[in-house]
C-alpha positions in Angstrom: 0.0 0.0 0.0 1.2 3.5 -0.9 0.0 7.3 0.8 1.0 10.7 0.4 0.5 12.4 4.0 0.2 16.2 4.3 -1.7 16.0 8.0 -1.8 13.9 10.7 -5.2 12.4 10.4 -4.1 11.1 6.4 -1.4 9.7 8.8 -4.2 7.9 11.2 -5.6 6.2 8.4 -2.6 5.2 6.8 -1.9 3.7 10.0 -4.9 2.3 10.2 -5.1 0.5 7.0 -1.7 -1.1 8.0 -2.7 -2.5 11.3 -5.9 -3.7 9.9 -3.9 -5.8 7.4 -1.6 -6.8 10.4 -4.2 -7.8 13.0 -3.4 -11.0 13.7 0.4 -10.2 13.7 0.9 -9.4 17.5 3.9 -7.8 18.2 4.8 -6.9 14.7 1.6 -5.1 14.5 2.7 -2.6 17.8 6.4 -2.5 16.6 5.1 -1.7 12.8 2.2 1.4 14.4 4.9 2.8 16.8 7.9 2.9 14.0 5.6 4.1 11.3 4.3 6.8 14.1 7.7 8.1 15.1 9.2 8.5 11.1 5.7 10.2 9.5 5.5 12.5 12.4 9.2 13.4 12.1 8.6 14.1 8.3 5.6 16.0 9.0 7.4 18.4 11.2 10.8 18.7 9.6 10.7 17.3 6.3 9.0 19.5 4.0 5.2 18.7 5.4 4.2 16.0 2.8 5.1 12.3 3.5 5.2 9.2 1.6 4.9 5.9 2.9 4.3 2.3 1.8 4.4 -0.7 3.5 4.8 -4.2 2.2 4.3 -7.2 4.4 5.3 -10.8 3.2 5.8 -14.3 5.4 8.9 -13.3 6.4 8.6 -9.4 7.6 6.6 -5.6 7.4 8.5 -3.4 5.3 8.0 0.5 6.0 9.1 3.0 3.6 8.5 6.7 4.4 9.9 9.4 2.4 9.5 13.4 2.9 10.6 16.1 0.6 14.3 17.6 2.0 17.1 16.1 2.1 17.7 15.8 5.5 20.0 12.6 6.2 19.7 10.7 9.2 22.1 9.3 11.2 23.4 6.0 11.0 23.9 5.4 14.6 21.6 6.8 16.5 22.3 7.7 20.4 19.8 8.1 23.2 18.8 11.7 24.0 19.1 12.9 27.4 17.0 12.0 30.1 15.8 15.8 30.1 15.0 16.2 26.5 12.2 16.6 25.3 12.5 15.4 21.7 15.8 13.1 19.9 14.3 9.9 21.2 12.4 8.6 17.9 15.4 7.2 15.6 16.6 5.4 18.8 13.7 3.7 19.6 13.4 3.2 15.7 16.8 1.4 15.2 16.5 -0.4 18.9 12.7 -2.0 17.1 13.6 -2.6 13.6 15.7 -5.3 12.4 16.9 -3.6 9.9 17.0 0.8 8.7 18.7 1.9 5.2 18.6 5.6 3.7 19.0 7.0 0.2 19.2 10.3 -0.9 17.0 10.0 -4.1 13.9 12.1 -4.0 14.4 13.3 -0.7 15.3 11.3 2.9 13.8 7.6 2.3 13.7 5.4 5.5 13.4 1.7 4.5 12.3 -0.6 7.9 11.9 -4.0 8.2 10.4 -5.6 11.2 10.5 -9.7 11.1 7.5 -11.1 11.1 
């Protein structure tokens, strides 16, 4: 499945259609939500306010892609924000959930996850 995102409730129905198809999933289903959650929001605030995500889910894992408009690049290790903080927690919790996070710079920041199934 593919959406463009420009506000946050195109981003609850995305989100919805995805866990609707993962229902029976369990964990994968939580772990898929709170990942896809945590990279459209960030898009939606600092990536040009239109996001693009697609998910793909097979016998062997979800696949989340989300894409914004700039080319901001993220890290590739992320570190743990201060306790204090009140923001720099979502690409850790991202890379400590998915298996798996690649980036490429074409058309923008593209975040490929993939959570086993």
């Amino acid at each position: 499945m593919k959406f463009v995102i420009e506000d946050y409730a195109a981003l609850k129905a995305a989100l919805g259609e995805m866990v609707r198809e993962l229902e029976t999933c369990g964990e994968v289903c939580f772990n898929g939500k709170l990942v896809a959650m945590e990279l459209l929001s960030n898009v939606l605030q600092h990536g040009g306010g239109k996001a693009y995500f697609s998910y793909a889910i097979d016998d062997a894992a979800l696949t989340i892609t989300v894409r914004g408009e700039n080319g901001f690049r993220p890290p590739e290790k992320s570190e743990l924000a201060d306790t204090m903080s009140e923001s720099g927690r979502g690409l850790y919790l991202i890379d400590a959930i998915a298996d798996k996070r690649s980036y490429s710079e074409r058309d923008g920041i593209c975040v490929v996850l993939r959570l086993q199934r």
